[in-house]
VEXNU-817358 format. One record per residue (C-alpha): x, y, z; residue in one letter. Coordinates in pm, 1 decimal. Example, Ala and Ser with C-alpha at 12.3 -4.5 7.8 and 13.67 -1.06 7.14 Angstrom:
px/py/pz/res
1230.0/-450.0/780.0/a
1367.0/-106.0/714.0/s
This chain:
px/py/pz/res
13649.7/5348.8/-2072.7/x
14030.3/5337.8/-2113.0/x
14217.7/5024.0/-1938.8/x
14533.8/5046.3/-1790.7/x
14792.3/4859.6/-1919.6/x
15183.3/4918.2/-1748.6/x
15491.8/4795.6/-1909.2/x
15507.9/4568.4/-2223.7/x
15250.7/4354.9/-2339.7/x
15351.6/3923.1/-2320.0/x
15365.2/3833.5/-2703.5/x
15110.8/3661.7/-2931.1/x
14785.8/3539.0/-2788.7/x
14877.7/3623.3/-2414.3/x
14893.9/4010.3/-2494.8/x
14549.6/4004.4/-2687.3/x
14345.0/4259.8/-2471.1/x
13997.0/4110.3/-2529.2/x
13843.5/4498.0/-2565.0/x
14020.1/4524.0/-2876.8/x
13953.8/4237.0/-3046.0/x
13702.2/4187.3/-3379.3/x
13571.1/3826.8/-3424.4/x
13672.8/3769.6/-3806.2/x
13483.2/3439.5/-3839.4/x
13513.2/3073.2/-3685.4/x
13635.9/2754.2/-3831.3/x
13474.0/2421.2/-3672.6/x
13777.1/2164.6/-3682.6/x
13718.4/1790.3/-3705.1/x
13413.5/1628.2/-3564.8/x
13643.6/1587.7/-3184.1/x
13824.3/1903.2/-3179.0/x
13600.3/2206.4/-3154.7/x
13610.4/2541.1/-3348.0/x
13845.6/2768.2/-3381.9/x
13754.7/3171.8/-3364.8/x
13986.8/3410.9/-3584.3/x
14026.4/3735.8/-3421.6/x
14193.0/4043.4/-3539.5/x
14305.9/4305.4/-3307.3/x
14423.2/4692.9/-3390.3/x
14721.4/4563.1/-3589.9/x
14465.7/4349.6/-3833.5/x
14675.6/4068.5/-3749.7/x
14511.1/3718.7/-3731.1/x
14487.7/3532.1/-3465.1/x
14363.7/3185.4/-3412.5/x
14187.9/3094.0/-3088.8/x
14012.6/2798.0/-2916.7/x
13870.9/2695.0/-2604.9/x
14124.5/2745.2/-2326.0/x
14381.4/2973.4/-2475.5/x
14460.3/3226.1/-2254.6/x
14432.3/3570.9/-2352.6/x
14554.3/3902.9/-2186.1/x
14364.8/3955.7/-1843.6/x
14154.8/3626.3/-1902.5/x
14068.3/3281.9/-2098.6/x
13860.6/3221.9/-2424.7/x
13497.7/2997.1/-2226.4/x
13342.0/2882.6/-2538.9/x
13327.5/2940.9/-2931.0/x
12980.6/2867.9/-3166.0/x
12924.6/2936.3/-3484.5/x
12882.2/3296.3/-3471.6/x
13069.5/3411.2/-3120.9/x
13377.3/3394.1/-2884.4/x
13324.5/3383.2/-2505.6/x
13619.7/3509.3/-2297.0/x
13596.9/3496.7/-1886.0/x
13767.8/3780.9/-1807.0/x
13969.8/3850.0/-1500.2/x
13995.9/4194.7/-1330.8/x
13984.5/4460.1/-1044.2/x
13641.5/4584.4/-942.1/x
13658.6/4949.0/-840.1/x
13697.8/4846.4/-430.9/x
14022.4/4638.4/-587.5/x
13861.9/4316.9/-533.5/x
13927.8/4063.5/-794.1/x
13631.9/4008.7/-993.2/x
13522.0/3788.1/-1267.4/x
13294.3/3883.7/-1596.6/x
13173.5/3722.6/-1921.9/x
13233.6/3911.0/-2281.2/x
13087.8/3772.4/-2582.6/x
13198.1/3892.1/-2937.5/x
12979.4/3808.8/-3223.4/x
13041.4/3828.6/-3598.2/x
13000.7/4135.6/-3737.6/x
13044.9/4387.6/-3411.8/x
13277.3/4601.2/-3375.3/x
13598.8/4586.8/-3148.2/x
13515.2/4641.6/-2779.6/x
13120.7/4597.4/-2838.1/x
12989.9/4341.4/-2640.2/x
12671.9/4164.0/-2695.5/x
């Protein structure tokens, strides 16, 4: 499936489309704040991404040790705004979900 995507893409994290992203691996931070997933997208360029950051057409949910949750915002085919979970795990590649 190809997505459609009009005009120029926002810069840094907010123009990560989450279909073309590779979970690289994930770095837990101190004992309060969380981990952080590294993502690469077709560029190879790192990115670093925690709970809450908002990504293009949605927002990361949750990061464990081995995967990145996204909640991901978009049109069903009526045009009704829908609502669906993607999980990328270490190791698949970009656009596989699991």
């Amino acid at each position: 499936k190809q997505e459609d995507f009009r005009g120029p893409m926002p810069p840094g994290k907010r123009g990560l489309v989450i279909s073309q992203l590779r979970l690289q691996g994930v770095v837990r931070q101190d004992a309060d704040k969380g981990m952080i997933a590294v993502v690469t997208n077709q560029t190879n360029r790192a990115y670093f991404l925690r709970v809450h950051d908002e990504v293009y057409h949605g927002v990361v949910s949750m990061i464990t040790a081995e995967s990145i949750h996204f909640k991901e915002n978009r049109l069903d085919n009526n045009g009704r705004p829908e609502t669906r979970d993607i999980v990328l795990k270490l190791g698949s590649p970009p656009g596989e979900e699991r």
